[in-house]
N, C-alpha and C positions, 0 to 999 in steps of 0.2 A: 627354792624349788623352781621359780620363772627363771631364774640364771639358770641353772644346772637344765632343762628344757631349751634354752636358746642356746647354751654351750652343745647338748648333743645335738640340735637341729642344724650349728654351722658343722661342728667332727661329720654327718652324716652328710651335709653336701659337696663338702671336702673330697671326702669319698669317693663319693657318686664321680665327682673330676677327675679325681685320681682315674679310677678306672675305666672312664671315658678318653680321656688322655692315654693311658698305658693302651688300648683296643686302637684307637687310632694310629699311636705308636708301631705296633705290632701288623698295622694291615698296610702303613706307606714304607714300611722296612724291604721286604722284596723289592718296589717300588724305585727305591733309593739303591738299591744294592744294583738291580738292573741298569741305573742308569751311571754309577761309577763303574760298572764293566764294559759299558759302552764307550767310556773316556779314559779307560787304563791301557798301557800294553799290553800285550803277553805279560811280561817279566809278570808286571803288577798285578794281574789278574789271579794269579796260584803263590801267589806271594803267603807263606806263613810265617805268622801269625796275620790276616786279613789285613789291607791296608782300606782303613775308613776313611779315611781324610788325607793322608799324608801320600799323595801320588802325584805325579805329573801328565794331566788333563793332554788327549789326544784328537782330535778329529778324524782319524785313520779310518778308523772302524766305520763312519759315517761316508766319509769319500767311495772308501771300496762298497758298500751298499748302494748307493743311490749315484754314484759316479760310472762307476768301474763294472756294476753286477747293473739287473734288472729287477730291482726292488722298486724303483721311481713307478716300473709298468704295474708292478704287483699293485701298488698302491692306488695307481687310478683306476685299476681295475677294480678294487676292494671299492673304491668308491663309490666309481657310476652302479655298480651291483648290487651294491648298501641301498644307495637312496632312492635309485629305480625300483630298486623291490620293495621298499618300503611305502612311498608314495603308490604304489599299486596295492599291496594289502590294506593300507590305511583308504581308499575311496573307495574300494570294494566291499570292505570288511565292515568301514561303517555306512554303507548302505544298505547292507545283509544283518546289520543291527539296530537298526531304528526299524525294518520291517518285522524283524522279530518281538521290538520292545512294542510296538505299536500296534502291529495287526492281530486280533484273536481270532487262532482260526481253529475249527470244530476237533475235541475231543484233547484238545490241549497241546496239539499239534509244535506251536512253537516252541513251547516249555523242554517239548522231546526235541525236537531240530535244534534245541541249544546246548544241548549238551549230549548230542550227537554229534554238533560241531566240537565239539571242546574233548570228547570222547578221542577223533583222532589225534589231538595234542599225548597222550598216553600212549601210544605206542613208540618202541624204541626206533627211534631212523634208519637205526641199520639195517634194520629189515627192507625198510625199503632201499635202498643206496644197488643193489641187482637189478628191481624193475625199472628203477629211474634210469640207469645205464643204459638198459635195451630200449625201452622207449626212444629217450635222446639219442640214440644209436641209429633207432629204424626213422623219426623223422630229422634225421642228419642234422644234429644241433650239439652234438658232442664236443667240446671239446670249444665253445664259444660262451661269450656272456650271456646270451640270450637264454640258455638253459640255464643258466643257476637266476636269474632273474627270475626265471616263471618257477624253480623249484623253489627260492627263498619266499617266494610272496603265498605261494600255496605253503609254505612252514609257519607261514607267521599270521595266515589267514585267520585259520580258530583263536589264536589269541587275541587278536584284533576285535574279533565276534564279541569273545567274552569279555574283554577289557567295554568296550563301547556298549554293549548293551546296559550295563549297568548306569551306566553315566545318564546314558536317554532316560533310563525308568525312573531317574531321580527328576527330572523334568515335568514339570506341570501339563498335563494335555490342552489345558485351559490356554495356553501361551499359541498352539498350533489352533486352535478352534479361533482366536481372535485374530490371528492374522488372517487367517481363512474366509472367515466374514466380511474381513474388509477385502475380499478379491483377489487375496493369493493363492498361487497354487499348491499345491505340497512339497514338490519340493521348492518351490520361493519358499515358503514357510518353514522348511529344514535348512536352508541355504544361510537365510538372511534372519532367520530367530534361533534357532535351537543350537547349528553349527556356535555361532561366537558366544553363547554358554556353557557351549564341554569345550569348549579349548582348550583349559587345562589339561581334559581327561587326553585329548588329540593330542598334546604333545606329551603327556606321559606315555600312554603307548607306543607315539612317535620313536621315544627314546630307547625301549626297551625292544621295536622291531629293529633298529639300528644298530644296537652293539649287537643283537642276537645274528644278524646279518653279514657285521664286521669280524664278525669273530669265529663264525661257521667256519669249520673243518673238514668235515666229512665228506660230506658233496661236492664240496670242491675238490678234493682230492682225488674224488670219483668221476668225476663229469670233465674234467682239465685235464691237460697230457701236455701244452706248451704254453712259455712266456704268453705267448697273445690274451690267453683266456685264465693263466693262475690268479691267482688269488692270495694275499699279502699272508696269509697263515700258513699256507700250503710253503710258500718260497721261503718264509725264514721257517718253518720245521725242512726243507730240502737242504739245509748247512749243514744237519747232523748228519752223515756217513761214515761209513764204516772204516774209515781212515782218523778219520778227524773229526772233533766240535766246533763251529768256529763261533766263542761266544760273547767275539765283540762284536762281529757282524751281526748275529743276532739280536744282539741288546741295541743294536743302537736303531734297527728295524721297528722291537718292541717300540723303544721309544717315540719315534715317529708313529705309529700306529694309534700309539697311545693318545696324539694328542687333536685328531679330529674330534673324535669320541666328545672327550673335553670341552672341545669348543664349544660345539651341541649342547651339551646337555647346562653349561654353564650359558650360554644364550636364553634356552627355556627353563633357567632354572625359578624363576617365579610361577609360573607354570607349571610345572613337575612337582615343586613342593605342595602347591593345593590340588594337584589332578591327585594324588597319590592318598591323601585323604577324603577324596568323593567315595561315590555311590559305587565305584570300581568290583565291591565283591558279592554286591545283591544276588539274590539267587533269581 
C-alpha cells in the first residue's frame, strides 16, 4: 500500500511537470517564433511548411530598424517615458499611501479616498484619450514627451496607491513611534525605516508601472503626430499599411523592445519574488 502511495505521489508530481513544462512551452512559443522572423528572409518567413530551425539567420531586419528607420529614437523615447513616469508615480503614489495607511481621518475618510483612488483605475482609457488631447492641445504640450510623462504617471498613480498601501499596513506602527522618540522626523522615519522594508513591495510595483508604461499604446498614438515624441509601440504598429506588413522589421523591433523589460525585472527579481507575496491585497 506505501509503494503503490509513493508510486502515485511521484506519477502525480510528474504531472504536475509535465504541465508546468508544456504552459511554459506554449507561452515562449510566439516568443521564439517572433524572433526567427526577425532572422529569416522574406523567402523564409511564408515558407510552407513553417521553417523552425532549418533557415539562414539575417541581421537585415535589425540594420533597416535601427540603422536605416527611426526605431533607435522610438526606443529612447519609450525609455526616458517609461522611467520618468514611473519614478514620478512611484514617490508620489507612495507618499499618498503611507498618509492613507497611516492617518485616520473622521468618518472613515481614508478607507473611501482609497478606493476612490483605485475606482479611477476602472474606467476604460478611451474615454479619456479626447479630453487628454484637448487639454495637451490647449497647454501646447502635444505632440512632446512631457505629455505622455505627466499622462503615464497620473495612469499608473492609483495603482501605485493601492499596490503601496497595503505593504505600509503590514508595517508595525510600533517601528515609526521608536524612531520618533529617538528624534526623528516623519518622514526621516519613513525615509530611513519603513522605506528599506517595502522594498520588495517598491520594486514590485516598480515593475509592473514600467512594462505598463512601455507597452502603452493608446496615448501615444493619440498625443504623438512625429518621430521626436513616438513611441516604440506606436512606430513598429506604423509598418503595417495598407500596401504591405513588414514583419521582419517588426519582429526584430519586438525583440529589442523586449529585452529592457527583462533586464529590469531580472535585476529585481529577488525583490519582485517576495514583494508579490506581501501585504499587496489588504483591503
Amino acid at each position: 500500500m506505501k509503494n503503490g502511495e509513493r508510486g502515485s505521489g511521484v506519477g502525480g508530481r510528474w504531472m504536475k511537470y509535465g504541465m508546468a513544462g508544456l504552459a511554459v512551452l506554449l507561452a515562449l512559443l510566439p516568443v521564439y517564433w517572433m524572433m526567427t522572423i526577425s532572422l529569416k528572409k522574406e523567402v523564409d518567413q511564408f515558407a510552407v511548411p513553417p521553417k523552425w530551425f532549418a533557415f539562414s539567420p539575417t541581421l537585415a531586419h535589425y540594420r533597416d530598424a535601427f540603422v536605416e528607420r527611426s526605431f533607435g529614437q522610438y526606443l529612447l523615447t519609450s525609455a526616458i517615458v517609461a522611467v520618468v513616469s514611473t519614478i514620478c508615480a512611484i514617490v508620489l503614489g507612495t507618499l499618498a499611501a503611507y498618509a492613507l495607511a497611516r492617518f485616520q481621518l473622521p468618518h472613515k475618510l481614508n478607507v473611501r479616498l482609497a478606493l476612490w483612488i483605485l475606482s479611477t483605475r476602472m474606467f476604460p482609457p478611451i474615454v479619456t484619450a479626447v479630453p487628454l488631447f484637448l487639454l495637451m492641445s490647449d497647454v501646447r504640450l502635444l505632440d512632446t514627451m512631457a505629455s505622455l510623462i505627466i499622462v503615464y504617471t497620473a495612469f499608473n498613480l492609483p495603482f501605485v496607491v493601492w499596490m503601496m498601501r497595503g505593504f505600509f499596513q503590514e508595517i508595525p506602527r510600533e517601528l515609526e513611534e521608536a524612531a520618533r522618540v529617538d528624534g526623528d522626523s516623519r518622514l526621516g522615519a519613513l525615509r530611513r525605516v519603513i522605506l528599506p522594508l517595502v522594498t520588495p513591495g517598491l520594486a514590485a510595483t516598480a515593475v509592473f508601472c514600467l512594462i505598463i508604461s512601455w507597452n502603452e499604446f493608446l496615448f501615444a498614438l493619440t498625443l504623438t503626430q512625429t518621430d521626436a515624441a513616438m513611441t516604440l509601440p506606436v512606430g513598429i504598429a506604423g509598418r503595417v499599411t495598407q500596401y504591405e506588413i513588414e514583419w521582419g522589421v517588426m519582429s526584430a523591433a519586438g525583440v529589442v523592445a523586449m529585452i529592457p523589460i527583462l533586464v529590469f525585472a531580472l535585476a529585481v527579481q529577488r525583490y519582485l519574488v517576495r514583494g508579490l507575496s506581501l501585504g499587496a491585497v489588504k483591503g
